[in-house]
C-alpha positions as CSV (number, residue, x, y, z in Angstrom):
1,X,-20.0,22.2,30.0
2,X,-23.1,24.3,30.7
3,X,-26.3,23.0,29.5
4,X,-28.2,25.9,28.5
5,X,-31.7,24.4,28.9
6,X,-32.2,26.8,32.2
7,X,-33.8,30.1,32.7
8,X,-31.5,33.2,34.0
9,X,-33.7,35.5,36.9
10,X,-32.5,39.1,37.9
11,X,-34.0,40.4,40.7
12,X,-32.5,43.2,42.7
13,X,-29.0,41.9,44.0
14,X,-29.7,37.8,43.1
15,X,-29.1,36.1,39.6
16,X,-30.9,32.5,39.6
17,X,-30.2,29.9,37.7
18,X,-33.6,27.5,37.2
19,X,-34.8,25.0,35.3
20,X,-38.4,23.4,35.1
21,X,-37.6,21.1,37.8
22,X,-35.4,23.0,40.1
23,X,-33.2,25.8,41.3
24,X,-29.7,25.0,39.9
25,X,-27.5,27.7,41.6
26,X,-27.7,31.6,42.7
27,X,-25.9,34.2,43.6
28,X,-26.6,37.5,46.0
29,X,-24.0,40.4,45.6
30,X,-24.3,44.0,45.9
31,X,-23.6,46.8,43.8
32,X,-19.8,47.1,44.9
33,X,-19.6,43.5,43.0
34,X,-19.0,42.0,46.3
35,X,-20.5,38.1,46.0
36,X,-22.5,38.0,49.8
37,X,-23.3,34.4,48.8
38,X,-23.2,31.6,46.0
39,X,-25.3,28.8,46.1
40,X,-24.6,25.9,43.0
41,X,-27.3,22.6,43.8
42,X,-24.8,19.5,44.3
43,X,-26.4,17.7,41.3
44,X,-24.8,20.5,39.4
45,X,-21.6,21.6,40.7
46,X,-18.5,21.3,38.3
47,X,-19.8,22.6,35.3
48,X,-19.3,25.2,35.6
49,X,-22.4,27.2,36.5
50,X,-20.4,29.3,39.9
51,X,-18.0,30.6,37.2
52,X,-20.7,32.0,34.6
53,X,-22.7,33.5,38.0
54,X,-19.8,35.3,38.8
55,X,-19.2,36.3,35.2
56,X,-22.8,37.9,34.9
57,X,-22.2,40.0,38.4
58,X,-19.5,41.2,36.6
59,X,-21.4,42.0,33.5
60,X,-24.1,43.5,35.7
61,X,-21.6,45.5,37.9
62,X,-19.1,46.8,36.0
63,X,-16.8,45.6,38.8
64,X,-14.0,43.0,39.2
65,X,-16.2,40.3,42.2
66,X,-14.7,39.9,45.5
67,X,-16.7,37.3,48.0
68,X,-17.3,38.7,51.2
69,X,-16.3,36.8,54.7
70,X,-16.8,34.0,55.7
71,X,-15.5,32.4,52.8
72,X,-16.4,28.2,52.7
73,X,-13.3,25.9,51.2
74,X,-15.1,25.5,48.1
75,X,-15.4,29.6,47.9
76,X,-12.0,29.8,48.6
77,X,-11.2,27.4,45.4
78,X,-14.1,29.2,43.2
79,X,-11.8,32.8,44.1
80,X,-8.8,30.8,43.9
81,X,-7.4,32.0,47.6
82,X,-6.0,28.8,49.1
């Protein structure tokens, strides 16, 4: 369940999730929707804060995401390739 005492940052090609103590996850695409990198902090992982990430490139894009080679195992679970 996603807490939503965090702060969502759009800069060109990044969406960051922080709160006042840290950065809890980003992610760097382009405008193809193609997901160059995704980044969730460990204390945070499994709640879902990869799936709404790649939920607001979508948003943002237009576009159905893709990640981009190499893909890590947990990428490859997120995309649900394996």
């Amino acid at each position: 369940m996603l807490n939503h005492n965090y702060e969502i940052k759009y800069i060109d090609g990044v969406i960051t999730f922080k709160n006042k103590n840290t950065t809890i996850g980003f992610i760097r695409y382009n405008e193809s929707a193609q997901i160059e990198y995704i980044f969730v902090n460990p204390s945070f992982r499994r709640k879902g804060f990869a799936t709404k990430l790649i939920n607001l490139v979508e948003k943002k894009t237009g576009k159905k995401s893709v990640p981009l080679e190499p893909i890590s195992p947990l990428g490859s679970k997120l995309f649900n390739l394996s």
